[in-house]
Residue frames relative to the residue before (quaternion, step in Angstrom):
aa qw qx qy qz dx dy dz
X 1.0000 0.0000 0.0000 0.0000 0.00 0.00 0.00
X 0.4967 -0.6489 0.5365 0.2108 3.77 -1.18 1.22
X 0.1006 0.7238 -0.6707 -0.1273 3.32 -0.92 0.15
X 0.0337 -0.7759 0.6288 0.0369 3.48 -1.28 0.69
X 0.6604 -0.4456 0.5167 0.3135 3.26 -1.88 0.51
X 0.0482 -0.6600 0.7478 -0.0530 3.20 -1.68 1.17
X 0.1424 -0.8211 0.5407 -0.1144 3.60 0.76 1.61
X 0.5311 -0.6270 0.5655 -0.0711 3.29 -1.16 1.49
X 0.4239 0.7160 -0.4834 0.2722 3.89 0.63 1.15
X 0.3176 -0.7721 0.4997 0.2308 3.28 -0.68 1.20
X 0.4339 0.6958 -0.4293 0.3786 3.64 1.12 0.29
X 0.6894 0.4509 -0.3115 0.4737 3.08 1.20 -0.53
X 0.2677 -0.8185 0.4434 0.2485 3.60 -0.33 0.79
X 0.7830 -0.0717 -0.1427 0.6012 3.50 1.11 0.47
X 0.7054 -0.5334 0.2328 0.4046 3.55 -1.54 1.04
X 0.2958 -0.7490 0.5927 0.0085 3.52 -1.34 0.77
X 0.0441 -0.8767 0.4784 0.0242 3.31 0.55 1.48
X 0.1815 -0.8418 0.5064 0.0446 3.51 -0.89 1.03
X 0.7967 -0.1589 0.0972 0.5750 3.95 -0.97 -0.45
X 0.8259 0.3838 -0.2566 0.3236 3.94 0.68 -0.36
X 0.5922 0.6488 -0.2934 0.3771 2.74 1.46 1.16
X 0.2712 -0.7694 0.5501 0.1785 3.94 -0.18 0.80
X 0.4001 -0.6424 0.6332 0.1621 3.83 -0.92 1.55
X 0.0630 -0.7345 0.6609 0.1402 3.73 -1.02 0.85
X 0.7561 -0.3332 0.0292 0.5626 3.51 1.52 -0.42
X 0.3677 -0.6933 0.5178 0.3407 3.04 -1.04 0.83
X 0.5780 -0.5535 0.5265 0.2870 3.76 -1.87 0.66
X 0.3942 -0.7331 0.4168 0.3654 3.81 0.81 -0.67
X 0.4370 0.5796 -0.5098 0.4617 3.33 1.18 0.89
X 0.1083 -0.7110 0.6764 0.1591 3.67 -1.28 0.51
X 0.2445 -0.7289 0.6358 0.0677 3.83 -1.52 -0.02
X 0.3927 -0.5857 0.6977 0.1265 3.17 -1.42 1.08
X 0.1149 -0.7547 0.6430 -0.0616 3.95 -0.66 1.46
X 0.2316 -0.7067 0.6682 0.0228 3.36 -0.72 1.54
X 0.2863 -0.7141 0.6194 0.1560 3.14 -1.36 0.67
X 0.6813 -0.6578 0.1742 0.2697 3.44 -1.12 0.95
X 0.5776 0.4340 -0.2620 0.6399 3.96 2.12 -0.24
X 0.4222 -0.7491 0.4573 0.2270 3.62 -0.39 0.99
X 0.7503 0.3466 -0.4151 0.3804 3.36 1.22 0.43
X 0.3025 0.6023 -0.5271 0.5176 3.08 1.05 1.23
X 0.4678 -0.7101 0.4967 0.1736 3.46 -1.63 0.94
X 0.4220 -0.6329 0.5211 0.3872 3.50 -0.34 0.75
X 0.3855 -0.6791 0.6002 0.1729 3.28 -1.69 0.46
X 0.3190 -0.8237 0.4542 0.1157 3.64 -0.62 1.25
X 0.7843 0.5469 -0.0239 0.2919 3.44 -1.17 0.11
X 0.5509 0.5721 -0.4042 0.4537 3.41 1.87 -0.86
X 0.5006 -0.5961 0.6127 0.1365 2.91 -1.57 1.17
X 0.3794 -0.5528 0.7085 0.2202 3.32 -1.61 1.18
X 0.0165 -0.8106 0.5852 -0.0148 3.79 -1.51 0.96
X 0.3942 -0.6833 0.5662 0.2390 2.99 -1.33 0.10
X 0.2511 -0.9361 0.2243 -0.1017 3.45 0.53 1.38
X 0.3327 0.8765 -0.3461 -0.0353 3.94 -0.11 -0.09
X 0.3157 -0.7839 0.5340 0.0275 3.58 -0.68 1.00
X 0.2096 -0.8234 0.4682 0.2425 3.49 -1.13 0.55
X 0.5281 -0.6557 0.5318 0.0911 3.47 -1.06 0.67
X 0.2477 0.7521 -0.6072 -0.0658 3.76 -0.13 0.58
X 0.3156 -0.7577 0.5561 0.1304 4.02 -0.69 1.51
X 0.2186 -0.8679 0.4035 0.1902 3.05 -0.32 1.31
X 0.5919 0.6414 -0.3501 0.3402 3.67 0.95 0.52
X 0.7047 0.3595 -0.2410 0.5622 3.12 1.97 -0.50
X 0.3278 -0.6569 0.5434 0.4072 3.53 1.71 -0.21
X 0.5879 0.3868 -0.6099 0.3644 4.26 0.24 0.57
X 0.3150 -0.5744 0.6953 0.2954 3.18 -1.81 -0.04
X 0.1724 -0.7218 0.6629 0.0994 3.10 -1.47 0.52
X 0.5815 -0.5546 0.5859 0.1048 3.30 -1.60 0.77
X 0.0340 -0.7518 0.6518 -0.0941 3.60 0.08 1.08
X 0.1409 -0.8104 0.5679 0.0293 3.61 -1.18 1.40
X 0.0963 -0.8207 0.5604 0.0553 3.67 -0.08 0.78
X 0.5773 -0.7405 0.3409 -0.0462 3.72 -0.53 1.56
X 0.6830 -0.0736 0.2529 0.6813 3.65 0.17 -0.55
X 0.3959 0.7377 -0.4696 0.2801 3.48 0.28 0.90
X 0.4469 -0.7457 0.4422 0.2204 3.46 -0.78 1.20
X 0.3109 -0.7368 0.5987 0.0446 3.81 -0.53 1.22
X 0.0789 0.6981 -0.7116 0.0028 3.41 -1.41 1.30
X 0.5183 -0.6692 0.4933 0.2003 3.35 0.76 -0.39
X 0.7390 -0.3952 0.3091 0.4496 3.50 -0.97 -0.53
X 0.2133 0.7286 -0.4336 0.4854 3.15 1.53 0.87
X 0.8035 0.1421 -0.0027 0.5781 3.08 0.53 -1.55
X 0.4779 -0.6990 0.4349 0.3064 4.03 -1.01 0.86
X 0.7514 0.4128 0.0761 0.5091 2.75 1.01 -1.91
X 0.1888 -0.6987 0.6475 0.2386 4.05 -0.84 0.28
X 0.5747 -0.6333 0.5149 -0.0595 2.36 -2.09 0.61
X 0.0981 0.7736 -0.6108 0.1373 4.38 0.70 0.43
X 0.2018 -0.6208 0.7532 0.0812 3.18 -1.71 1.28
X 0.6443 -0.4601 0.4951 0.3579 3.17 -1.32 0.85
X 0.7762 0.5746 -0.1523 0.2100 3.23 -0.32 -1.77
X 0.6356 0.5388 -0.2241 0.5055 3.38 1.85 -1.27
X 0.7167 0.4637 -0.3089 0.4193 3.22 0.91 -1.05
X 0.5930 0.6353 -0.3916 0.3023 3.58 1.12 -0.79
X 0.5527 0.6919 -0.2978 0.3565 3.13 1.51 -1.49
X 0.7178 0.5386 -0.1832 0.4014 3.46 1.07 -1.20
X 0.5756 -0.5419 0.3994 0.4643 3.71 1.76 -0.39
X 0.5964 0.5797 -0.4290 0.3524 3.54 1.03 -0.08
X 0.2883 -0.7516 0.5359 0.2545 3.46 -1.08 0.71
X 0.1334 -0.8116 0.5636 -0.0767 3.38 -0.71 1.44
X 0.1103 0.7408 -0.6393 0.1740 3.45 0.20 1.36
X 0.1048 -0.7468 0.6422 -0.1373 3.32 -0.31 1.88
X 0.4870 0.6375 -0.4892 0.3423 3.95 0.33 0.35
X 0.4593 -0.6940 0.4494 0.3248 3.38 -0.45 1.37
X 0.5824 -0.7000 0.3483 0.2224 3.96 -1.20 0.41
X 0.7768 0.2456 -0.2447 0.5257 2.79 2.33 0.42
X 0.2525 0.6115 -0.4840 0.5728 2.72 1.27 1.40
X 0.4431 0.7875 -0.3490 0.2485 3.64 0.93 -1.11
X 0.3434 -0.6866 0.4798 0.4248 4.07 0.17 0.36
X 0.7449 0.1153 -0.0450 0.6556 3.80 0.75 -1.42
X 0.6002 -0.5845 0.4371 0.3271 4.05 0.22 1.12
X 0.4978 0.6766 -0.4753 0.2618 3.75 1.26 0.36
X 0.3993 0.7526 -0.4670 0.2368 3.65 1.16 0.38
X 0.2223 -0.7512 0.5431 0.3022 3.90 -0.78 0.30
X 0.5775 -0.6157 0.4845 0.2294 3.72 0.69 -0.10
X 0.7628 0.4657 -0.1849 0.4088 3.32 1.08 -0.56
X 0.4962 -0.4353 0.7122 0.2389 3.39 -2.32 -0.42
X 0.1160 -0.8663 0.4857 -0.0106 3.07 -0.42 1.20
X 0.0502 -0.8009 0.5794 0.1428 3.86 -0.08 -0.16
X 0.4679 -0.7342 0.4689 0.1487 3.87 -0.29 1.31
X 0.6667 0.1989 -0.2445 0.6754 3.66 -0.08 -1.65
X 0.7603 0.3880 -0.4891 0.1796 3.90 -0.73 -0.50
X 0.2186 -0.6842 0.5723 0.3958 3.77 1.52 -0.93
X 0.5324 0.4759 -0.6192 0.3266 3.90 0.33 0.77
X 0.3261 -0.4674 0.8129 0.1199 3.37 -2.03 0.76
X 0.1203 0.4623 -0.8755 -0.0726 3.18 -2.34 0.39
X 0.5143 -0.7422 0.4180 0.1000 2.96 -1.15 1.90
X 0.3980 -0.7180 0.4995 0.2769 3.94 0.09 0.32
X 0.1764 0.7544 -0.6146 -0.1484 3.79 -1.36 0.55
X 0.4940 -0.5807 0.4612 0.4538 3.36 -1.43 0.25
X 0.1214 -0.4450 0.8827 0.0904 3.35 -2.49 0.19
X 0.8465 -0.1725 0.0927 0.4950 2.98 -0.79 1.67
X 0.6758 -0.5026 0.2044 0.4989 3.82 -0.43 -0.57
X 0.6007 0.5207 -0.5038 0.3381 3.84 0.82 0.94
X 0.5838 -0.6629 0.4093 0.2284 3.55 -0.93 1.01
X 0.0074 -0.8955 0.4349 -0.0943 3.68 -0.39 0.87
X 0.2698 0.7432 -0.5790 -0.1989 3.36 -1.12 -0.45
X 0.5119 -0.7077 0.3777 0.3072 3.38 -1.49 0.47
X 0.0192 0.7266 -0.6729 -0.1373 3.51 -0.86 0.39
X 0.2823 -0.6625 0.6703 0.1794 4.00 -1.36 -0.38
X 0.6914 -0.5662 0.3517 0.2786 3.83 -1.51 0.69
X 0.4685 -0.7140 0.4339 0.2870 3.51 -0.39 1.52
X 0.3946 -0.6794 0.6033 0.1369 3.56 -1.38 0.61
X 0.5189 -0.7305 0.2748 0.3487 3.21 -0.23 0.77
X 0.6131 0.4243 -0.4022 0.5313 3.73 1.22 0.33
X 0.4330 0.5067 -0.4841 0.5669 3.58 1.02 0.02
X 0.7641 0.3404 -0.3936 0.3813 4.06 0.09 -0.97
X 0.5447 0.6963 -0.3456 0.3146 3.71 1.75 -0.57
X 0.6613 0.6800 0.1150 0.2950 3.13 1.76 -1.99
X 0.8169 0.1785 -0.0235 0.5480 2.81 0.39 -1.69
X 0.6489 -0.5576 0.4142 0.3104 2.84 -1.89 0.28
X 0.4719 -0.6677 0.5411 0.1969 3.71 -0.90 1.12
X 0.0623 0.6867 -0.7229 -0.0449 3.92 -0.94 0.68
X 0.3067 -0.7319 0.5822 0.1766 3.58 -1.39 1.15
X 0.3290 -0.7854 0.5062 0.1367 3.72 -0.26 1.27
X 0.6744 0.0643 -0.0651 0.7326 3.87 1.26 -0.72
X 0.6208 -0.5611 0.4853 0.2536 2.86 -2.07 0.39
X 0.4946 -0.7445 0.2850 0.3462 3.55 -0.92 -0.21
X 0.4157 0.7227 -0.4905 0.2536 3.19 2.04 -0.64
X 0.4857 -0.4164 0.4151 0.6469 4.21 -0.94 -0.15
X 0.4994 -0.5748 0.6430 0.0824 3.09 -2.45 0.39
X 0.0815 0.8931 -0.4419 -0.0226 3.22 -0.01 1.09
X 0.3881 -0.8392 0.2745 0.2642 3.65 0.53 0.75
X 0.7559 0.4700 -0.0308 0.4547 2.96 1.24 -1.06
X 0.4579 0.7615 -0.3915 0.2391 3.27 1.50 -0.68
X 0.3988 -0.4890 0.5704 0.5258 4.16 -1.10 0.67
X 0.8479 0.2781 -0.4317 0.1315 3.68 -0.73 -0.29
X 0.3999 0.3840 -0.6849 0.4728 3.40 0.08 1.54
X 0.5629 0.5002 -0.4297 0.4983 3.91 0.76 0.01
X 0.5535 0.5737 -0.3375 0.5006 4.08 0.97 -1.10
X 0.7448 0.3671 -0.2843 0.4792 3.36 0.35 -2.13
X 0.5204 0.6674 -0.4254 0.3206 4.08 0.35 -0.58
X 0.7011 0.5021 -0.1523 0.4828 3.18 0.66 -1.63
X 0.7824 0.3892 -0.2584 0.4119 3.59 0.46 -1.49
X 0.1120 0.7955 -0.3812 0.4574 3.64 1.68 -0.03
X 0.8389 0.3600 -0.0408 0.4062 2.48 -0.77 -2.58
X 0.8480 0.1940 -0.3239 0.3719 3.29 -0.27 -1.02
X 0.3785 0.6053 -0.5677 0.4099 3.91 0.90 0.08
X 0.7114 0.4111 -0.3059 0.4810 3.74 0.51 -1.37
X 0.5290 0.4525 -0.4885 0.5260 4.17 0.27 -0.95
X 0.7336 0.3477 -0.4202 0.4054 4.36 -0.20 -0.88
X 0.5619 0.4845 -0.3058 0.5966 3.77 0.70 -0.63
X 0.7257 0.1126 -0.3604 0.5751 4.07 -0.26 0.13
X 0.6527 0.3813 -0.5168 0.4019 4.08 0.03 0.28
X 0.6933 0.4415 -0.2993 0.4847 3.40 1.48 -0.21
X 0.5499 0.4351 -0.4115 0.5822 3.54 1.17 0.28
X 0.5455 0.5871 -0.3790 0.4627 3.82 0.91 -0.74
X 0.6828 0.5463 -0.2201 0.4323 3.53 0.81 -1.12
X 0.7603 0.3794 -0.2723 0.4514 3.42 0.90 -1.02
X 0.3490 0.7320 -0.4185 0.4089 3.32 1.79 -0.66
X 0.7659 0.4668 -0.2604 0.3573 3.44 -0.05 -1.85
X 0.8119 0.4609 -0.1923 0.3024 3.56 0.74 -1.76
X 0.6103 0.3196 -0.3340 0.6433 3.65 1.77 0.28
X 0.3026 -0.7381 0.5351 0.2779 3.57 1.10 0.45
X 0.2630 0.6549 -0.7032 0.0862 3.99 0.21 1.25
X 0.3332 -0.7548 0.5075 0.2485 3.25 -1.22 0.46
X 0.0234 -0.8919 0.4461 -0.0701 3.70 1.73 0.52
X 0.0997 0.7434 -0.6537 -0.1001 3.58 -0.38 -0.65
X 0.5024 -0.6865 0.5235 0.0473 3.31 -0.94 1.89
X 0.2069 -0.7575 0.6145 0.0758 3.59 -0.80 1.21
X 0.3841 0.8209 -0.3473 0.2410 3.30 0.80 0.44
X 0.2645 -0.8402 0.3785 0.2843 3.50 -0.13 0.79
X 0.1227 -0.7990 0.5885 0.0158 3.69 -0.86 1.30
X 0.8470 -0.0183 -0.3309 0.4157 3.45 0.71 0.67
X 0.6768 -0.4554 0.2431 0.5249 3.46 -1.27 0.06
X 0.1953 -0.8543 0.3794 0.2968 3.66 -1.13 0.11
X 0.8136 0.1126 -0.0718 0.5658 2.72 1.67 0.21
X 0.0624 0.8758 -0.4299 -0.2104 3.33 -0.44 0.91
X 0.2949 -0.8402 0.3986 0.2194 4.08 -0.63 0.38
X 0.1001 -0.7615 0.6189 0.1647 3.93 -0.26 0.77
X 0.4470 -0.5275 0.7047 0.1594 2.87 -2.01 0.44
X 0.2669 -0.3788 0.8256 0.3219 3.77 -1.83 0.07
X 0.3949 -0.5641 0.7243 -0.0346 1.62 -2.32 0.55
X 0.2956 0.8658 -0.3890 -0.1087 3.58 -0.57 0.67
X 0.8794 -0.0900 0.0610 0.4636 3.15 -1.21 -0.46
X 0.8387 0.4353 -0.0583 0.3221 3.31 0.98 -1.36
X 0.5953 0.3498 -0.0845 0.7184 2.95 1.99 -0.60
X 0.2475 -0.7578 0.5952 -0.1015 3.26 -0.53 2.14
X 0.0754 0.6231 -0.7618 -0.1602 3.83 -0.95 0.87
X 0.4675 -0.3515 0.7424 0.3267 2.91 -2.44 0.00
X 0.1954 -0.7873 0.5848 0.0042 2.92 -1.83 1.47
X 0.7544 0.1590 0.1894 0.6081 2.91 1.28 -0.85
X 0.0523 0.7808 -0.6215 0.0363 3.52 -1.26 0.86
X 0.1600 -0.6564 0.7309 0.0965 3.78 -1.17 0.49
X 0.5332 -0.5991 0.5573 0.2147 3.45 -1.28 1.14
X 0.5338 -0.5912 0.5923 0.1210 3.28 -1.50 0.47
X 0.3884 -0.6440 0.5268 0.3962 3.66 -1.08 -0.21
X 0.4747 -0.7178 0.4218 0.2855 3.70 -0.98 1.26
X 0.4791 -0.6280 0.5510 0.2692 3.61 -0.94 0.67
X 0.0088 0.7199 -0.6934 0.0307 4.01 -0.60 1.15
X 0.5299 -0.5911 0.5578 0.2423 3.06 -1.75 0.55
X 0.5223 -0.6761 0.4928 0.1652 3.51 -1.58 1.11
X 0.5338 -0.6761 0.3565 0.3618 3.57 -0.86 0.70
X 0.5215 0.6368 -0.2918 0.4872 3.65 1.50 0.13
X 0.3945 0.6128 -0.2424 0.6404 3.53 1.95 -0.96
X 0.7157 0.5634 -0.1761 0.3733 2.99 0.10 -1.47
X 0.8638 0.1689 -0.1340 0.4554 3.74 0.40 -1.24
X 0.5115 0.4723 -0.5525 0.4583 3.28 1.26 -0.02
X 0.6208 0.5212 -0.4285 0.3991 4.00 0.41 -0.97
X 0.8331 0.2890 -0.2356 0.4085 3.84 0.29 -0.98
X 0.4599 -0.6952 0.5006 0.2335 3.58 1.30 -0.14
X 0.6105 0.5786 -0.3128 0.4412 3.30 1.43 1.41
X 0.5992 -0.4872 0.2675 0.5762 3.91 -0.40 0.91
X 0.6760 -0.2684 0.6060 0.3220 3.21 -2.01 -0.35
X 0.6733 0.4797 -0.2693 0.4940 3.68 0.02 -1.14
X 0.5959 0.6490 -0.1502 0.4484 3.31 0.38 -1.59
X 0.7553 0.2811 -0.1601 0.5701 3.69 0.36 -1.64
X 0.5553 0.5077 -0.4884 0.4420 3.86 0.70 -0.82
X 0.7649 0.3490 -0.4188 0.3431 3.73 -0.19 -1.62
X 0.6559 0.5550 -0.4545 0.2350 3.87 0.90 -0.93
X 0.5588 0.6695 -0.2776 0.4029 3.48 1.35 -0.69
X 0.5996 0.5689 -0.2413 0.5086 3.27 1.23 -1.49
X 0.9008 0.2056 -0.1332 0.3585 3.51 0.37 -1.00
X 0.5253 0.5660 -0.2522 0.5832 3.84 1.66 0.38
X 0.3611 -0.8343 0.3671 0.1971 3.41 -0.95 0.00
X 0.4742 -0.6499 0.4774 0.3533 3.90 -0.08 -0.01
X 0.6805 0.4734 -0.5239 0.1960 3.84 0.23 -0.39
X 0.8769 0.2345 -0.3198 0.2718 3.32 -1.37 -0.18
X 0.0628 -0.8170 0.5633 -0.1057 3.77 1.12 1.76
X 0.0103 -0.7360 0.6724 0.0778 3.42 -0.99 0.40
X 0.1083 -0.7657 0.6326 0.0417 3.48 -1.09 1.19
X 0.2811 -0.8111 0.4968 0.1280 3.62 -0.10 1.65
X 0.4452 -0.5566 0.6296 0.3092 3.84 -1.00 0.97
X 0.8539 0.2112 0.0536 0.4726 3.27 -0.44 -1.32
X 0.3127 -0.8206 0.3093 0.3651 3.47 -1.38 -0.26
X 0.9190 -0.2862 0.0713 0.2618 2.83 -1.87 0.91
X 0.2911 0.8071 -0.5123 -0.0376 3.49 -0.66 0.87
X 0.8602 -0.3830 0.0092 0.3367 3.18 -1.39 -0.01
X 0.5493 0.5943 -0.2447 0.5340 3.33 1.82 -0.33
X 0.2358 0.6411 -0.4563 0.5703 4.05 2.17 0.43
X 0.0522 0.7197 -0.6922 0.0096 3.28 -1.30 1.19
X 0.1774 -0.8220 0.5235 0.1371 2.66 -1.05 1.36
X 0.4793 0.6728 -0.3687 0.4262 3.91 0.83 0.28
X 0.3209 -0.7944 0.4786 0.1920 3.66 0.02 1.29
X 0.7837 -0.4166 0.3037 0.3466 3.90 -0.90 0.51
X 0.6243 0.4952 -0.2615 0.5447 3.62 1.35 -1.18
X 0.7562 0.5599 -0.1199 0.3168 3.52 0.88 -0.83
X 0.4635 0.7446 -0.1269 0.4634 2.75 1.96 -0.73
X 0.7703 0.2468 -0.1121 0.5772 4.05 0.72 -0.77
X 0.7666 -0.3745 0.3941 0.3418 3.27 -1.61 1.01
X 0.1024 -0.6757 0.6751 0.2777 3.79 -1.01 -0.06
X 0.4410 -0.5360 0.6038 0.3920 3.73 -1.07 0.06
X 0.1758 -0.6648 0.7201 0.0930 3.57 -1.58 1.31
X 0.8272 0.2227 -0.2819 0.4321 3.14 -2.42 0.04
X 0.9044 -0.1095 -0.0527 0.4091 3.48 -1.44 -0.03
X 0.5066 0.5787 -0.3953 0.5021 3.56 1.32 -1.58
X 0.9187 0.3578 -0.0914 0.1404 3.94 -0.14 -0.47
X 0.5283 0.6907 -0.1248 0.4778 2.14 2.11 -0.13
X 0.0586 0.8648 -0.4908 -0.0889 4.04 0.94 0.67
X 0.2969 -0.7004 0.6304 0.1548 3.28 -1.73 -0.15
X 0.1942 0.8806 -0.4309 0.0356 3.58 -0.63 -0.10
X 0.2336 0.8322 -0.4931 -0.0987 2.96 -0.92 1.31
X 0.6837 -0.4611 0.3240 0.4636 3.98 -0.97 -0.26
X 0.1818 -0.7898 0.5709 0.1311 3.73 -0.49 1.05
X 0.0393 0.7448 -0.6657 -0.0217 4.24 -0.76 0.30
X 0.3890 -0.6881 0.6120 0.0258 2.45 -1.90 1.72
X 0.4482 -0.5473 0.6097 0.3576 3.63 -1.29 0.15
X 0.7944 0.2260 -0.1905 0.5306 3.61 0.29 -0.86
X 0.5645 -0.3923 0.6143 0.3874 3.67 -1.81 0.21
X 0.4949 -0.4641 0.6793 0.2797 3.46 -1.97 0.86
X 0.5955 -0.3879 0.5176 0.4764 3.53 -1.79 -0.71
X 0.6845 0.3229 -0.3694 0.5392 3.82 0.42 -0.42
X 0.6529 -0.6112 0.3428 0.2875 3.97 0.70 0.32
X 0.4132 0.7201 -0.4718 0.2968 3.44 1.57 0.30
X 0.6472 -0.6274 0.4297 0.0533 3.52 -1.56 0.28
X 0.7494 0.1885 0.4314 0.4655 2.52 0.55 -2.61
X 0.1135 0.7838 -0.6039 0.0893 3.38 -1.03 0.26
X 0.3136 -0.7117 0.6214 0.0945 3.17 -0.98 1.16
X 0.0347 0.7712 -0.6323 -0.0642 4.08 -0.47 0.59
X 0.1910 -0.6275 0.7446 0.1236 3.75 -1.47 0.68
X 0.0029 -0.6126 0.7774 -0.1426 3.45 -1.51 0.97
X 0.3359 -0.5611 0.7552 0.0464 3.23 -2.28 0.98
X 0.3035 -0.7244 0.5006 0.3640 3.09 -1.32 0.02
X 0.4756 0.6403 -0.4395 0.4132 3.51 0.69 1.47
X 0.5835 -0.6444 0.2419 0.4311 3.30 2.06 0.88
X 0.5213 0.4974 -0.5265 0.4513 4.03 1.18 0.46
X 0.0033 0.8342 -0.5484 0.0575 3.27 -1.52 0.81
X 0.2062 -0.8132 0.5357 -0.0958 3.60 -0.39 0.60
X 0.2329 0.7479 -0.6210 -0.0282 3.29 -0.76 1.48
X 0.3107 -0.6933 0.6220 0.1896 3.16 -1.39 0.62
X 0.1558 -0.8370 0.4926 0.1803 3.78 -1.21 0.98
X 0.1319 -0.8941 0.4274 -0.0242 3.03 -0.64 0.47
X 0.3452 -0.7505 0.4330 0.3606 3.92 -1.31 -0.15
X 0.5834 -0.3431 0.6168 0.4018 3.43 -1.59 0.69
């Protein structure tokens, strides 16, 4: 059995599945992969997948089934994979990739954490990138074992403003939370002083070279949709029939299964997936507010949303 490196690099802006990975299906998006020295050629064509790798923990003797999401597939192209921090977090996974002596107060675990399951995969170094090793699932390992989802499935969009939005609103959530501890500070005069860490303390780059290629950068492809002929041969329905359904339905969350379908196949898209709020909690409203004068940031208008349980939400904006 092969084991290979699944190397922890935040250079990569999304996961880079290589030789130790089994395709369960591919989403029908492809990507143009820049490499990280502009005189390298970008690589065309890589399919976005639905991916999985096995895991054997050597303290419980199980293997696990590790599922990598929206994940960019080379194959035996590539030896070693690739995992961005940032993807897996998105998904709820704790990814404390800081080596345990590097740690400021040695309080690092090294690890991949999975919450609702209580599993850890413990993290080692190669030279100074965090890893661990897994090898290609056997098809009674994908029957067997238990399945952990490392990313999520909605699409991955690396670049999108809202990890910049959710950053910010973060920040200023935390800045209202220390003027409100600051406040209570003063009004019991404690002189405590907070060991807490408030900034980074260090930060460490790598070269790059010649031999060691990162992915910098990607640009989506066009998604592969089904034809209204597809369509009526599969459902066993006119032409017309397949045209108007197309015309009046959408194309997004296609799934093209590798293999077939089992019970661990979701069919419930990501939006569908969580509780909705009923009765009043769910019920929103909304209308457009208009100013006579510009704001300071030049806004106009505003659109506000309200319940009738006293939450509200405006959003400014320009005419």
């Amino acid at each position: 059995m092969s084991y290979k490196r699944n190397e922890l690099d935040s250079r990569a802006d999304t996961c880079c599945l290589g030789a130790a990975y089994h395709i369960v299906e591919y989403t029908g998006q492809v990507c143009k992969v820049h490499p990280y020295h502009p005189k390298y050629k970008p690589t065309k064509d890589v399919p976005v997948v639905k991916g999985v790798t096995a895991y054997d923990d050597v303290e419980s003797g199980k293997t696990y089934i590790l599922c990598v999401n929206q994940g960019l597939y080379f194959g035996s192209e590539m030896k070693h994979s690739l995992l961005n921090q940032n993807q897996m977090r998105f998904n709820g996974v704790i990814v404390d990739d800081c080596p345990a002596h590097l740690s400021h107060n040695r309080s690092s675990t090294h690890s991949i954490y999975f919450q609702e399951e209580d599993i850890r995969i413990p993290l080692e170094l190669h030279g100074c990138m965090s890893h661990f090793l897994t090898h290609l699932p056997s098809k009674q390992e994908l029957d067997n074992c238990q399945w952990l989802e490392l990313t999520d499935e909605t699409e991955w969009e690396p670049y999108s403003d809202r990890f910049q939005n959710d950053e910010q609103e973060a920040i200023g959530k935390r800045s209202i939370m220390s003027m409100g501890r600051n406040r209570a500070s003063e009004e019991t005069k404690d002189n405590y002083e907070s060991n807490e860490l408030r900034a980074i303390s260090s930060v460490h780059s790598l070269k790059d070279t010649v031999e060691h290629h990162v992915i910098a950068g990607m640009s989506s492809g066009v998604k592969l949709s089904i034809t209204a002929q597809e369509l009526s041969d599969t459902w066993g329905i006119s032409m017309s029939a397949a045209q108007q359904t197309l015309k009046y339905t959408t194309q997004q969350f296609i799934r093209n299964a590798v293999n077939p379908i089992e019970r661990r196949y979701r069919t419930a898209i990501q939006q569908l997936r969580y509780r909705r709020l009923g009765s009043d909690l769910g019920r929103f409203y909304s209308d457009t507010m208009f100013a006579s004068k510009r704001s300071v940031n030049q806004n106009t208008c505003g659109q506000i949303f309200v319940n009738k349980v006293g939450f509200y939400h405006f959003v400014p904006m320009k005419r």
